[in-house]
Structure formats: C-alpha cells, structure tokens
DRENDO-1510 file (C-alpha; in Angstrom, 1 decimal, always signed):
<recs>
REC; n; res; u; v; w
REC; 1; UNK; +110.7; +74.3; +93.1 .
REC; 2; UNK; +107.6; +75.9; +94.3 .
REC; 3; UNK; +104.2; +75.1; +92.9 .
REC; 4; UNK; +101.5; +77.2; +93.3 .
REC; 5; UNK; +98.2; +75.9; +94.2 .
REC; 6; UNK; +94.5; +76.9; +93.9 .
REC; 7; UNK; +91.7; +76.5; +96.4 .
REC; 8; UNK; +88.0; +77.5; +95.9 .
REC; 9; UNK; +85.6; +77.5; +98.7 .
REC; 10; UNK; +81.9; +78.2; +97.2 .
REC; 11; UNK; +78.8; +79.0; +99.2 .
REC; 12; UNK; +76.2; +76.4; +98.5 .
REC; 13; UNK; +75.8; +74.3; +101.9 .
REC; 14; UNK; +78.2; +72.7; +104.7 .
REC; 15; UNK; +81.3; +71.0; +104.0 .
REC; 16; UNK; +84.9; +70.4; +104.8 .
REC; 17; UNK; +87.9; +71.4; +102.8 .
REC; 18; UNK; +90.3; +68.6; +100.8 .
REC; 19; UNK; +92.2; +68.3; +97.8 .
REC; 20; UNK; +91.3; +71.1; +95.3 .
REC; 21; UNK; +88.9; +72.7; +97.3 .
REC; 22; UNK; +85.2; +73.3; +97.1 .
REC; 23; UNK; +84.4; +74.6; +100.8 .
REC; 24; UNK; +80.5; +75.4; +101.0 .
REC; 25; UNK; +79.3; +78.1; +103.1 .
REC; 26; UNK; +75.7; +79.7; +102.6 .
REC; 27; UNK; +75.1; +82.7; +100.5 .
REC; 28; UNK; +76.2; +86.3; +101.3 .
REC; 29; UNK; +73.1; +87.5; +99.1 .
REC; 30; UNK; +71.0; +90.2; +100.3 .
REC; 31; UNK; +67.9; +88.2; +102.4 .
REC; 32; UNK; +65.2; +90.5; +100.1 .
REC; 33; UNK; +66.4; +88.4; +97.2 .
REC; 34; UNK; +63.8; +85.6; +95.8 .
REC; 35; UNK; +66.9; +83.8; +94.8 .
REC; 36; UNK; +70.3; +83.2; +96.5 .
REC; 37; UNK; +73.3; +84.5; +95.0 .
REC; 38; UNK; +76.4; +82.1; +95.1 .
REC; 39; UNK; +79.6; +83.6; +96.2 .
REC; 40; UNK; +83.0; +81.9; +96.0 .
REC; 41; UNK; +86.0; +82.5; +97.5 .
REC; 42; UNK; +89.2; +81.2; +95.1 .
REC; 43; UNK; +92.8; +81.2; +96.5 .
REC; 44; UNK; +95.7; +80.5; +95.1 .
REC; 45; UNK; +99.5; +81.0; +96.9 .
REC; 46; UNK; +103.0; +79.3; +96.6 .
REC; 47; UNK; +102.1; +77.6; +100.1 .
REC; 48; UNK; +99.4; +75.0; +99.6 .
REC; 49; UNK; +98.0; +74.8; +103.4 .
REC; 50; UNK; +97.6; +78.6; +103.3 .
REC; 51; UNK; +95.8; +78.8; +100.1 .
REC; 52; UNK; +93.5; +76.1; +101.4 .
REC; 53; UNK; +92.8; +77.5; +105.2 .
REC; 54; UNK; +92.1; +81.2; +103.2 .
REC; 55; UNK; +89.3; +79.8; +101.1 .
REC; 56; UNK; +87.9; +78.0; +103.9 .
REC; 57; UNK; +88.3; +80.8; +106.1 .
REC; 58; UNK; +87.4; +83.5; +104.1 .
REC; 59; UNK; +84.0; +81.6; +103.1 .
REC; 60; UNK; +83.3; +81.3; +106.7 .
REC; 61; UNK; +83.8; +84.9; +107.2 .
REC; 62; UNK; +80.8; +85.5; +104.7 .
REC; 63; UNK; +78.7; +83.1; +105.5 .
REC; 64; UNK; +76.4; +85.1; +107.7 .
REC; 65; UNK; +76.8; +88.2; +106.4 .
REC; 66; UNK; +73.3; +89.6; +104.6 .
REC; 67; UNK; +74.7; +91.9; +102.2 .
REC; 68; UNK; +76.7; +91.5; +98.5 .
REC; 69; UNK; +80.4; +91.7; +99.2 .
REC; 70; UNK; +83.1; +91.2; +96.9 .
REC; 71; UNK; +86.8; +91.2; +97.5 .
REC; 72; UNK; +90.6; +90.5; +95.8 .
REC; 73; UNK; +93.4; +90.0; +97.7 .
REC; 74; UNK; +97.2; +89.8; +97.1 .
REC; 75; UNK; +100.5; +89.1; +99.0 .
REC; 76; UNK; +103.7; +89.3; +97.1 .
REC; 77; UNK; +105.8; +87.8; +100.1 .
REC; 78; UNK; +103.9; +84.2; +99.9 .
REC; 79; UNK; +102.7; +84.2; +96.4 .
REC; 80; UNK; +99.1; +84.5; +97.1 .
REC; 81; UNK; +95.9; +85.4; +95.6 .
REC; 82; UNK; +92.1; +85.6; +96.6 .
REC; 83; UNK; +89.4; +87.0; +95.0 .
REC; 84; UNK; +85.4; +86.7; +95.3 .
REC; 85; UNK; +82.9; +88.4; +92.9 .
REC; 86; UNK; +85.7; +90.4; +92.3 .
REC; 87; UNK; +84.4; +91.4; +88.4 .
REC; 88; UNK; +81.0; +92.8; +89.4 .
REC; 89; UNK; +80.5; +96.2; +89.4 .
REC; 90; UNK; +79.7; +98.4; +92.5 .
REC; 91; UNK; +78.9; +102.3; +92.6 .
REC; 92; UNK; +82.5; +103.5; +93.9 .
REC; 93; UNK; +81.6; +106.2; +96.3 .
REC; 94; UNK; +84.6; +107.4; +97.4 .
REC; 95; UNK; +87.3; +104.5; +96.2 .
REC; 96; UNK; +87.1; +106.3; +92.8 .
REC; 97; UNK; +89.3; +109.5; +94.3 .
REC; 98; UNK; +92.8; +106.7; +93.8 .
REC; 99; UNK; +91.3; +106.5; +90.1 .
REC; 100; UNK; +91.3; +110.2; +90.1 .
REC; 101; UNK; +94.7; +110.5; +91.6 .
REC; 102; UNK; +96.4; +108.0; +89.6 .
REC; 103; UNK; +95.0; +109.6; +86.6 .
REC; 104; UNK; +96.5; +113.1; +87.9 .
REC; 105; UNK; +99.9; +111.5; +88.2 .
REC; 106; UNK; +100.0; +109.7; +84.8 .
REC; 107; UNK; +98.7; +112.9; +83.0 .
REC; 108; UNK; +101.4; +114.5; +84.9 .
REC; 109; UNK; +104.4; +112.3; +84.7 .
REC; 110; UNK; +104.1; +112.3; +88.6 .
REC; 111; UNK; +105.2; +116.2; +89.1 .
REC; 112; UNK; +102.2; +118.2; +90.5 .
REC; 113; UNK; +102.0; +121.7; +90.5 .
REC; 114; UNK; +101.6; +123.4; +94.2 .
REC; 115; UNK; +97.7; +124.0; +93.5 .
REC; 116; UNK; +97.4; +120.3; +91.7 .
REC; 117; UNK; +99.3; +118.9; +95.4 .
REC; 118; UNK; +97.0; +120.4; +97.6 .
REC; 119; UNK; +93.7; +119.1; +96.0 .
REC; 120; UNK; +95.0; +115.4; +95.6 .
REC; 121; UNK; +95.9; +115.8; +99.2 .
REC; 122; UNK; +92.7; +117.2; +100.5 .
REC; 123; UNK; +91.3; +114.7; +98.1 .
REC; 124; UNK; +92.7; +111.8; +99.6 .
REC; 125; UNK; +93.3; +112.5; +103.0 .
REC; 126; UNK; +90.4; +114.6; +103.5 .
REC; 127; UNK; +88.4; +112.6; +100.8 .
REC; 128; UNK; +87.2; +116.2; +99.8 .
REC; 129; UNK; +84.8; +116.1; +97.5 .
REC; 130; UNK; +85.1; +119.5; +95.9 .
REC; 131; UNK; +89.1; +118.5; +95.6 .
REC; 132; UNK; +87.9; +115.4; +94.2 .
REC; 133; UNK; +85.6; +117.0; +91.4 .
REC; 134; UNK; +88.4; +120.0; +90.1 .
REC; 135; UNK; +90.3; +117.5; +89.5 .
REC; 136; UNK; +88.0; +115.4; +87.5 .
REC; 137; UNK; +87.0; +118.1; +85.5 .
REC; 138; UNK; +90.7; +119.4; +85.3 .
REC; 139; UNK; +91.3; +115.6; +83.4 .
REC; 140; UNK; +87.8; +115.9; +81.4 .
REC; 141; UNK; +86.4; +117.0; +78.2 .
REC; 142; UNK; +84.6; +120.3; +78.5 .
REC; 143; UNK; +82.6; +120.7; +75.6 .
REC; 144; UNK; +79.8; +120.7; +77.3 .
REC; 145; UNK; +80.3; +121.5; +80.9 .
REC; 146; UNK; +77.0; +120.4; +82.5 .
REC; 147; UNK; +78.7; +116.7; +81.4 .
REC; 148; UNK; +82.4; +116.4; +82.0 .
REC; 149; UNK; +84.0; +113.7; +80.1 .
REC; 150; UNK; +87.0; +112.0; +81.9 .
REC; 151; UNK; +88.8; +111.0; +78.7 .
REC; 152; UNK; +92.6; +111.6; +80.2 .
REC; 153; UNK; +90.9; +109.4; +83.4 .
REC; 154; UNK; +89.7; +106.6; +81.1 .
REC; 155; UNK; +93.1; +107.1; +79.1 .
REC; 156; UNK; +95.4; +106.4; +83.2 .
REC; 157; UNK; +92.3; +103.3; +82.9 .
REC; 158; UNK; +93.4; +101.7; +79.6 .
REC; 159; UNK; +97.1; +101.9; +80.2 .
REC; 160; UNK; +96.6; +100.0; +83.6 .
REC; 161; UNK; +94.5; +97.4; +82.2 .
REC; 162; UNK; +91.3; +97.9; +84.4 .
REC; 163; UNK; +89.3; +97.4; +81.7 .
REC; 164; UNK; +86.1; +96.4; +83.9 .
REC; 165; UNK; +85.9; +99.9; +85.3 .
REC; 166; UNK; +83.4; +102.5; +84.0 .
REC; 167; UNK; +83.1; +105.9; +84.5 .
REC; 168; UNK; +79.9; +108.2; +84.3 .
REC; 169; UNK; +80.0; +110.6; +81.4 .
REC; 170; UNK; +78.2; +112.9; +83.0 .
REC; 171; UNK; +80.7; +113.9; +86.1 .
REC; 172; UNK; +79.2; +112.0; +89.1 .
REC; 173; UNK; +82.6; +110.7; +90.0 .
REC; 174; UNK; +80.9; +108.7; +92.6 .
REC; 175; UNK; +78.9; +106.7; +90.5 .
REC; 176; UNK; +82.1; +105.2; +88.4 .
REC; 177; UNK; +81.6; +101.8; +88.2 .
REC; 178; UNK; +84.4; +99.8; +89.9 .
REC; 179; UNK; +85.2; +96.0; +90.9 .
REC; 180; UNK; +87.3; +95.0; +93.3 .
REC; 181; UNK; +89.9; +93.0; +90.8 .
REC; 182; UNK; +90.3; +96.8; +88.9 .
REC; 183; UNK; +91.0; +98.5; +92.3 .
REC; 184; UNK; +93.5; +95.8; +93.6 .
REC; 185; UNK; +95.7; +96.2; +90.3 .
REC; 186; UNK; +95.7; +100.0; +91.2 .
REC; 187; UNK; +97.3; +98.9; +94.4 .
REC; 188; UNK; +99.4; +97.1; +93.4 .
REC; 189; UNK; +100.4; +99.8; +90.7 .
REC; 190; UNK; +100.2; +102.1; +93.9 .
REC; 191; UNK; +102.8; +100.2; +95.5 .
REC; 192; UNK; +105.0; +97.8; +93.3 .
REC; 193; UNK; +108.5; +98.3; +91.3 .
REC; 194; UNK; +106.9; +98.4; +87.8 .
REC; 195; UNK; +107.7; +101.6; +85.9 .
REC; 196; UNK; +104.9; +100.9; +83.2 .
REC; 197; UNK; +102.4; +103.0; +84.7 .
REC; 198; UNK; +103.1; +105.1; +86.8 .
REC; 199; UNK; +107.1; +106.3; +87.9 .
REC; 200; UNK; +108.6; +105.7; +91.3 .
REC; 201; UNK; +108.1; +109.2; +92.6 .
REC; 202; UNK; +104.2; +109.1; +91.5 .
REC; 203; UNK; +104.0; +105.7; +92.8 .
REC; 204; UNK; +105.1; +106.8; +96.2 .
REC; 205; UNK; +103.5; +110.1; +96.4 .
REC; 206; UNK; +100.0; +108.3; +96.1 .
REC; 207; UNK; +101.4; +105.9; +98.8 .
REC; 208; UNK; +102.3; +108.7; +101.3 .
REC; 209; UNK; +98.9; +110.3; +101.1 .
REC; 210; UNK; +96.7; +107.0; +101.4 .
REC; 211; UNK; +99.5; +106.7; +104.5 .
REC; 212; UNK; +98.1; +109.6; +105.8 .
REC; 213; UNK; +94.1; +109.6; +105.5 .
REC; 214; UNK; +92.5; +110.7; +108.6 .
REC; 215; UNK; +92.0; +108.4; +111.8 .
REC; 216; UNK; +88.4; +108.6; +111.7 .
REC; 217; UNK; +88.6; +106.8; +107.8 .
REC; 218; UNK; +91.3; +104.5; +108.4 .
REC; 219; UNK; +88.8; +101.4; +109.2 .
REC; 220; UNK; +88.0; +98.6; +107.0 .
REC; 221; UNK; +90.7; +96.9; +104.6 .
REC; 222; UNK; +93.0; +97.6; +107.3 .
REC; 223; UNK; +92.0; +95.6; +110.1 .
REC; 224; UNK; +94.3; +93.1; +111.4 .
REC; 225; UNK; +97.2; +94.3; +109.7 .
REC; 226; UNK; +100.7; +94.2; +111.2 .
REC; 227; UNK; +101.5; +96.9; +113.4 .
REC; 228; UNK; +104.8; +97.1; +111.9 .
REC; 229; UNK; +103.3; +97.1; +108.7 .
REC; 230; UNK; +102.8; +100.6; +106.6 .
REC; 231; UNK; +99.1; +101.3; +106.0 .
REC; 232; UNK; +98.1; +103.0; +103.0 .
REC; 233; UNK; +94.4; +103.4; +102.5 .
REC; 234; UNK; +90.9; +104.9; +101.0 .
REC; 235; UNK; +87.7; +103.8; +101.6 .
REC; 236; UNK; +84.5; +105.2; +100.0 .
REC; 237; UNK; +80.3; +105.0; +101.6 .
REC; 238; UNK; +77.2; +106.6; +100.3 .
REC; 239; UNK; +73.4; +105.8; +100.1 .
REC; 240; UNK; +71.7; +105.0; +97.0 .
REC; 241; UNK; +69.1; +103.0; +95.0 .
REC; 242; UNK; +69.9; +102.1; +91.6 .
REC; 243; UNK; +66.5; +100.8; +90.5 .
REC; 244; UNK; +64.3; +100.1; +93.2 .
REC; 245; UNK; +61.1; +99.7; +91.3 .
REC; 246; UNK; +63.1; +97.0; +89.4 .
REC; 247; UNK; +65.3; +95.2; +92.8 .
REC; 248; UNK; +62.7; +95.4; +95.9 .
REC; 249; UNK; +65.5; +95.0; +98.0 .
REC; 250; UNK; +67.7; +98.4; +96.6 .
REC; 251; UNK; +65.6; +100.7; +98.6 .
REC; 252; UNK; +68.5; +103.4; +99.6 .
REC; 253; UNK; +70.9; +101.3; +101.0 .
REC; 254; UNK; +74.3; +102.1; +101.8 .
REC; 255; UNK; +77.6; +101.1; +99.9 .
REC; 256; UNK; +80.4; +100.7; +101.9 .
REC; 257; UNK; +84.2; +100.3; +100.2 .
REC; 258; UNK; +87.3; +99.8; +101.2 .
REC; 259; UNK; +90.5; +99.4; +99.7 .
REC; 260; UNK; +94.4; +99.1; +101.3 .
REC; 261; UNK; +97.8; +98.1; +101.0 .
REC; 262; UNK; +100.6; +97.2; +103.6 .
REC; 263; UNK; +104.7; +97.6; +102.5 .
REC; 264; UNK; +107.5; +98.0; +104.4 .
REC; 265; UNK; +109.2; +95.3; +107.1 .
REC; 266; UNK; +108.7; +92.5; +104.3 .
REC; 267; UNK; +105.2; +92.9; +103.6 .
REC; 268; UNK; +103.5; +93.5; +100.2 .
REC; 269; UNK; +99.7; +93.1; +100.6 .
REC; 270; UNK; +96.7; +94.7; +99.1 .
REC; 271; UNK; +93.0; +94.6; +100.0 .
REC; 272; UNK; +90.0; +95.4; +98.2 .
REC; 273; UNK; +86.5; +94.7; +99.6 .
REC; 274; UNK; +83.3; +96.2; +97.8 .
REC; 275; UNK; +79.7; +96.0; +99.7 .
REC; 276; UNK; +76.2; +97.2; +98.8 .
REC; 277; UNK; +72.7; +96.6; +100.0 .
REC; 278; UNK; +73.6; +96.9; +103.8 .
REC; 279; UNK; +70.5; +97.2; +105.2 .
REC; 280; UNK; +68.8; +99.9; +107.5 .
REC; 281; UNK; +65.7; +98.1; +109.0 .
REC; 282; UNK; +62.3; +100.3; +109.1 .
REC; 283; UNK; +62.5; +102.8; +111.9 .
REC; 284; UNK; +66.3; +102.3; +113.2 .
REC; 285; UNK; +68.8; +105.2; +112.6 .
REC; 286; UNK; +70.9; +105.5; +110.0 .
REC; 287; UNK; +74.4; +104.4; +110.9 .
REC; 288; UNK; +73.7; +100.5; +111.9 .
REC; 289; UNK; +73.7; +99.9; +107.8 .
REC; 290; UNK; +76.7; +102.0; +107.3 .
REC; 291; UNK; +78.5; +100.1; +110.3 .
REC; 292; UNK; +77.3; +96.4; +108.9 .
REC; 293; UNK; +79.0; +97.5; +106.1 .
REC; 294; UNK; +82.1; +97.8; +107.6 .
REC; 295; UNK; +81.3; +95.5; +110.0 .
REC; 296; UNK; +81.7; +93.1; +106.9 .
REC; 297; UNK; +84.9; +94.1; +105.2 .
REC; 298; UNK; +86.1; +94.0; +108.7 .
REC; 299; UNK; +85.8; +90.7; +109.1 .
REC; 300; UNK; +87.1; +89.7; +106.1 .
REC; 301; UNK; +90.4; +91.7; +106.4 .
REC; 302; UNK; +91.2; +89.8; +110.0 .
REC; 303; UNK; +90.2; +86.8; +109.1 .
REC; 304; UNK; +92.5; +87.4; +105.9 .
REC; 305; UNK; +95.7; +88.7; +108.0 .
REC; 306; UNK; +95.4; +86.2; +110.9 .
REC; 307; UNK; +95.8; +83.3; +108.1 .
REC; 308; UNK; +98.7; +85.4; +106.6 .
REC; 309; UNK; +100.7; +86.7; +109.0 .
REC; 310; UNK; +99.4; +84.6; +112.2 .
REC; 311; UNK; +103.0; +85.2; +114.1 .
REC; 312; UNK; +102.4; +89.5; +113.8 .
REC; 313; UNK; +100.7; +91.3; +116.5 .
REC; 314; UNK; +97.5; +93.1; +114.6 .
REC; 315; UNK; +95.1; +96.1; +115.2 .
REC; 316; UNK; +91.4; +97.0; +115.0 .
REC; 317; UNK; +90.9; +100.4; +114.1 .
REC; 318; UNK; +88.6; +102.5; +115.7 .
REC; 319; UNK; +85.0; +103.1; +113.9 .
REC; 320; UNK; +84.0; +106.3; +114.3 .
REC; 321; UNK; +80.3; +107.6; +114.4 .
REC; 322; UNK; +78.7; +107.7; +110.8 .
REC; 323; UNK; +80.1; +110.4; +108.6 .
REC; 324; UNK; +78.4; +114.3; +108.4 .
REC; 325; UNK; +79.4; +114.9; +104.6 .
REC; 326; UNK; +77.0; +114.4; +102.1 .
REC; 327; UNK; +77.0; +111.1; +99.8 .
REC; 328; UNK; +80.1; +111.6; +97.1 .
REC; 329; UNK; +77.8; +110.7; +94.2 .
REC; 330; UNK; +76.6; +114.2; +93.7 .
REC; 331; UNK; +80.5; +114.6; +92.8 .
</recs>
C-alpha cells in the first residue's frame, strides 16, 4: 500500500527540511509592506521524498522574490499536490477567458455554433478581448446593459465547485476575482475523465485551443515542462491599483497569471501561479515589472518540473517583448 504524505515548507527564517516538514524561507511579501507576509508552500504526493524536496524547493524558489505569488499544483501520475496562498484572491486579467470558455461549453453542452467557435478561439488563442466580452455578455443578464450580469458564468462556477471565485457585476471580465486553487480545478476539469462538468468533446475542445495559444503567450506555467509533454495554456497581465491611498505599495503595478496543463505520454499535470505588486521602480520603463512577474512564475514552474520529472528533457519558452493590447480589465 501507498501512503500519501504531507510536507509544508513556511517562510519565516532558515532551516532544513525533516520529518513533517516546516522548511523556512523569508517572505515573498511586497518590500513596501510594514509587515511581512508569510507564505507557505504545502505538498503532499504518494512518494514521500518528492513531497518533501517540492516544499523545500519550491520555498526556495520564493524566497527572494519581492512580489505576492500564489500557486496550486497537481500531478495525477505520482499522486501529488502543492499549493501556496492558493485561496487569496487576485484580479484575473486575462486567466478569467477559461472561466468564460468553460461557461460557454457547459451552457452549451459542448456543441458551439460556427460564430460561438470562432470567438472562444480568438478568445483563447488570441486572448481577444472583444471575443472575450461577446461572450460574457452572450452568458449575462441584460437588464440593464451598462452592467452585464454573468449569471449562466456564475451558474458553469457553482457546478464546478470554485466557490472562492467572484465575478464583477458590472462586466469588467478582468477584474473577476480568482485564486489559484479555483483555476487549478478548472484544469483539471479541462483535462480529466470526469463527465460531471463538462463532456468529453467540451473537455477536449477547450484543451485544443489552450494547445494552440500563440508563441509569444506560451511563457510562464509552462516552463520546464517535458518536451514530449502536451502544453495547454492561458496566461493573463494588466496594470492596476486597487486602493492605493489605502496600500502605499499598490501604486499601478502589474499582475501577472499564468495557468497550464501537460497530458499525453503519461503525464497529467496542472499549474496555476497568480502574482501582483511586481514592481516598476521610478523612472525605468514599463516591461521590467511585467517580466519579474513572469520571471517569478517561471521559476516556480522549473523548479516544480525538475523535482517531478527530473529524468525528461525540459524547455524555456521564449519571453517576448511586453504586450501592445490594452489591460483586459476594461473587458
């Protein structure tokens, strides 16, 4: 018999890994805080020593990073699970257009009309805003259309139990609320044998278009993955302040998201990693907090697929230069 076991590396100082785990690292917090932020990093997996060296690794990963990250992991091959933070609540950007699609295909029973197909596609592999926003009004309440209500989205929400997601009222598709332990049960929705949800033909038509996303926006939650894995994934970025007058450090800077999964050839992974307050210093140009951003979920996805698969040849994708479109919040 197989037991699973649980690991939790926490940042709070230095230390070593042993037993049931408490590996310190320091805090991934933004520096403008008064007050560190603890993040920790809890693994569990069928294979003790794996679950053990992730948490330790993973916290490592973080430990110099200056932004809030969160992340949930899974991989059905070996049993395991890791998740950080993975409740709190990020603007979604662009992640929220596999909320939007999954919606469309549970609405739908997974058959599209030809005008339905070619705005998820442009949604997804374009991640086309305009695509993006038909469609949320096209599963919305239109009473009153200055404020589409996505009740047949938060309908596809309820019956796949991501019951920490929230999504604006008032159609800013971009400012849905998500966490990275809702967005890593749509993956594995996305991309697992359960019929509950979503049918096999909707199931795989999501995966074919995340499989198909531009090169210049397959970086992030895939790096380090298998090259003779399948890569399906979406990744979202925008600018922002919440309330800056309340947080001095939310002054405008950028999100960066990333979610992906990996089938096919034995594997059965999925990635989520949600970061905020990557900052811009005074004066520089725009893109170096929009690459720390991905700089950081990165990071994590190597470090996480070295300790999985450490036998399979990975990749780095390419980071292209920053992005012309406009932030997806004004969705």
């Amino acid at each position: 018999m197989r037991w699973a076991s649980t690991f939790t590396a926490a940042a709070i100082g230095a230390g070593a890994v042993a037993g049931t785990v408490t590996a310190a690292t320091p805090s991934v917090a933004a520096p403008q805080r008064t007050q560190a932020a603890t993040s920790t990093v809890h693994c569990t997996s069928q294979d003790q020593a794996l679950a053990k060296k992730l948490s330790s690794d993973i916290s490592k990963a973080l430990a110099d990073r200056k932004s809030m990250a969160s992340l949930s992991f899974y991989d059905r091959p070996t049993g395991t699970t890791c998740a950080s933070d993975a409740a709190k609540k990020y603007d979604s950007a662009s992640v929220a257009k596999t909320i939007i699609l999954g919606a469309l295909l549970y609405q739908k029973g997974g058959t599209l009309t030809e005008a339905e197909d070619a705005l998820a596609r442009k949604m997804i592999t374009d991640s086309d805003n305009a695509s993006a926003t038909e469609l949320w009004q096209q599963l919305s309440d239109l009473k009153d259309p200055a404020k589409p209500n996505p009740v047949r989205i938060q309908e596809f929400l309820d019956k796949a139990g991501m019951d920490n997601t929230v999504l604006d009222k008032e159609g800013s598709w971009g400012l849905t609320q998500v966490t990275a332990g809702d967005q890593e049960k749509l993956l594995r929705i996305f991309s697992g044998g359960d019929d509950s949800v979503l049918g096999s033909k909707a199931r795989s038509y999501a995966l074919e278009l995340m499989n198909h996303v531009r090169s210049t926006q397959r970086w992030g939650a895939t790096a380090g993955a298998p090259l003779d894995s399948l890569v399906h994934v979406k990744n979202g970025w925008m600018q922002r302040s919440q309330s800056p007058d309340v947080e001095p450090f939310d002054r405008g800077d950028w999100k960066v998201n990333s979610m992906a999964a990996l089938t096919e050839n034995g594997y059965g992974s999925g990635l989520v990693v949600l970061t905020e307050n990557n900052r811009v210093p005074e004066g520089h140009p725009a893109n170096e907090g929009w690459d720390y951003g991905i700089e950081t979920i990165e990071t994590i996805s190597r470090t996480i697929y070295r300790d999985v698969s450490p036998d399979a040849e990975g990749y780095v994708p390419s980071r292209p230069a920053l992005p012309a479109p406009k932030p997806p919040a004004a969705g």
